[in-house]
C-alpha angles and dihedrals in degrees: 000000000000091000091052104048078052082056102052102046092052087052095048091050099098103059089037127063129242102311069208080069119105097232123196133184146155102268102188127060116295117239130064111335138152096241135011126202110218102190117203117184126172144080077289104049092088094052092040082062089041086064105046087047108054113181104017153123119254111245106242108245123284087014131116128226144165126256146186105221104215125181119176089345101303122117109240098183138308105254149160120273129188127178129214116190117215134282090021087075156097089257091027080246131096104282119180113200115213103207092186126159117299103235109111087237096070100028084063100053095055103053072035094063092035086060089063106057122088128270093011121110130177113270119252120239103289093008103123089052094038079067092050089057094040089051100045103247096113134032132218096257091043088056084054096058094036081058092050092046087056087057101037115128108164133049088249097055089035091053091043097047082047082058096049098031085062105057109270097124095048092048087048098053093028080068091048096049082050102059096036089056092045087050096043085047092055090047105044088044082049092059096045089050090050088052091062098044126090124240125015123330116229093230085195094060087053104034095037094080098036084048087060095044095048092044088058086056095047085058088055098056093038083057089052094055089044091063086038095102098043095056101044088050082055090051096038110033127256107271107218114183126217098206135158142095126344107270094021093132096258096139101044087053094055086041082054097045087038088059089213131068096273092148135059104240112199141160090234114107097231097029093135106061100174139032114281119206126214135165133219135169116243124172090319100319127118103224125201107196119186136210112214135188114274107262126246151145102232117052149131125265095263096039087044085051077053094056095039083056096045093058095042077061105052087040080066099027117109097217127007126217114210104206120190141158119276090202088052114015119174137156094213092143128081084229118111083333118158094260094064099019085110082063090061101035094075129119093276093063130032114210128230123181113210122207095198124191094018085156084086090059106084103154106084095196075057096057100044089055088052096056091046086047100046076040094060093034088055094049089196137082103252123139126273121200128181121226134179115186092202101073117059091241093037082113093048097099087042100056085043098059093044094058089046091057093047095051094044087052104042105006096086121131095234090065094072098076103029124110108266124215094196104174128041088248090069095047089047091056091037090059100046090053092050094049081047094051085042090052097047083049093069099042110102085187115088085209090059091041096051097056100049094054077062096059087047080047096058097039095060085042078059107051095047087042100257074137159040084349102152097084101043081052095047093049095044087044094062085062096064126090129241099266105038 
């Protein structure tokens, strides 16, 4: 690994300047705060402190003091400083954090007055934590999760980036490397001895205990992919599609989990033409529900370009919600109709009937046939909620019953332990190891065997960045923020 962080930072060299560089940024969100964190690393972040502070102690390491920031002889502010001598640091250099005071004014004077010493520069996008890496201090894993805890916005994708962010892939697929490697090592030993041997070699009596051992692997990695969907829901946010008939009342009821007017409401059966996005917040998950045009068999070329898009939508969505009219209910599409419902209820998409403006429905005898008769329409045993848009908790039912569904689906104890393969990059490696390891488990041959365990190999040294890392880091890096 060591080889290849030196690799990569020579690679990288030329669209970054000199590591060699004191780098300097505003580390904390820019706009009117309390308080704002400048962070300098670098040979020069020590002397960069030394000359906004004339005429002053240094502040011991790890420890906090305050400070008057002086630049020509002006005052810029009185912080909090705190130093961090390399390598016991973020970068793994010395690195000085300026925790001034949060108005854009002063913020600007100071990065204002560090762009004038000597030797300091301002960071590229990513840089702060590109040290880290190059340092050792992160892996790749750990800056992707890094990179997923800077977007967190729920208490799900926050506790899985800690997870990752603190090792557990690495050490996950560090073990797997590991074994794969120790497997790879006894066959390939096992073939040279054989070379040297007289006479046939029983390839069973070779192959039979790596096989084991390579099978127990192969049930880790299938267990990885099983949780594969779970975790990068978690990452990426749960899609749940409104879908249903033009003038069902979809895009009331987003308007009306959106808590804002997201969506055009109109009388006029078509009126959303392509798929709206909003994002609430639901036990954890991150939820993109999506508003989608009304479905139909006659329409025009740009509401027909609607409808293509709407069911794009519910074959990736996670969970479809089939929203219709309570006043006029009908199933006259093709389209989630009762005849290919079974096609859209497997384990990739969980199904939700919504009785939608049941507020027109007064007559209680009248409700209670329409739900008998949706029942014995549906033939199968998927939920059915009532809605109305026009009362503040008319969605209430329906948010209720799409947690429950989320947390039916991802919330099980057994996923707290497992392996998690959080980004498609992992699944992708993952796979091609375990179609490796599938392959090697057919080979009678200890030669065959042998070299497929390489490709399974190269796939894990890939996914924890033993190789060709400089793309997966570029393309994490563009992510960052300035400052991190």
């Amino acid at each position: 690994m060591g080889a290849v962080r030196r690799a990569w930072r020579m690679s990288s060299s030329s669209s970054l300047s000199s590591s060699s560089d004191t780098i300097f940024a505003l580390s904390s969100g820019r706009g009117v705060a309390g308080v704002a964190v400048v962070r300098i690393s670098g040979p020069g972040a020590v002397g960069a402190l030394e000359a906004l502070t004339p005429g002053c102690r240094l502040p011991a390491t790890r420890y906090a003091a305050v400070r008057r920031l002086r630049h020509q002889e002006r005052v810029l502010d009185e912080a909090l400083v705190l130093r961090f001598a390399g390598p016991a640091s973020f970068t793994g250099e010395d690195v000085v954090e300026l925790h001034c005071h949060g108005g854009p004014a002063t913020v600007d004077g100071v990065l204002s007055a560090l762009s004038q010493l000597p030797r300091l520069r301002p960071a590229e996008r990513g840089e702060f934590t590109r040290r880290a890496f190059a340092a050792g201090k992160l892996g790749v894993t750990q800056v992707e999760g890094l990179a997923d805890l800077l977007a967190a916005s729920t208490s799900r994708q926050r506790d899985q980036a800690l997870r990752v962010m603190d090792g557990a892939l690495e050490r996950e697929y560090g073990a797997w490397r590991s074994e794969l490697a120790g497997i790879r090592a006894a066959a390939e030993a096992a073939i040279d001895f054989g070379d040297e041997m007289e006479g046939e070699v029983d390839a069973a009596a070779t192959l039979g205990p790596l096989e084991a051992r390579a099978r127990r692997l192969r049930r880790a990695l299938a267990r990885a992919l099983g949780v594969a969907d779970r975790c990068q829901a978690v990452r990426d946010g749960a899609r749940v599609v409104l879908a249903g008939p033009p003038n069902a009342g979809k895009s009331s009821l987003v308007n009306l989990l959106a808590a804002r007017p997201a969506a055009i409401v109109s009388d006029v059966a078509g009126t959303t033409r392509d798929v709206l996005e909003v994002r609430l917040n639901l036990a954890g998950f991150e939820v993109k529900l999506y508003d989608t045009a009304g479905i139909r068999d006659a329409a025009d070329g740009l509401e027909a370009e609607g409808i293509r898009r709407a069911r794009e939508a519910c074959d990736a969505a996670h969970l479809v919600c089939y929203v219709i009219d309570a006043g006029n209910y009908y199933w006259g599409t093709d389209f989630l109709s009762p005849q290919n419902n079974n096609n859209n209820n497997n384990n990739n998409k969980l199904d939700l009937v919504v009785l939608n403006k049941v507020d027109l429905i007064e007559d209680n005898d009248a409700m209670s046939t329409i739900l008998s008769r949706l029942r014995t329409d549906l033939g199968t045993d998927l939920p059915i909620v009532t809605t109305t848009a026009i009362q503040p908790d008319g969605a209430d039912a329906l948010l209720a019953a799409i947690e429950t569904h989320l947390v039916d689906r991802w919330d099980a104890a057994d996923h707290d332990d497992a392996p998690t393969v959080v980004r498609e990059r992992h699944r992708r490696h993952v796979q091609a190891c375990l179609d490796a390891l599938d392959s090697a488990l057919l080979q009678s041959e200890p030669e065959l065997f042998a070299e497929d365990l390489r490709l399974a190999t190269l796939e894990i040294g890939k996914l924890v960045g033993a190789i060709d890392v400089e793309d997966v880091l570029d393309s994490l890096f563009r992510d960052f923020c300035i400052g991190k």
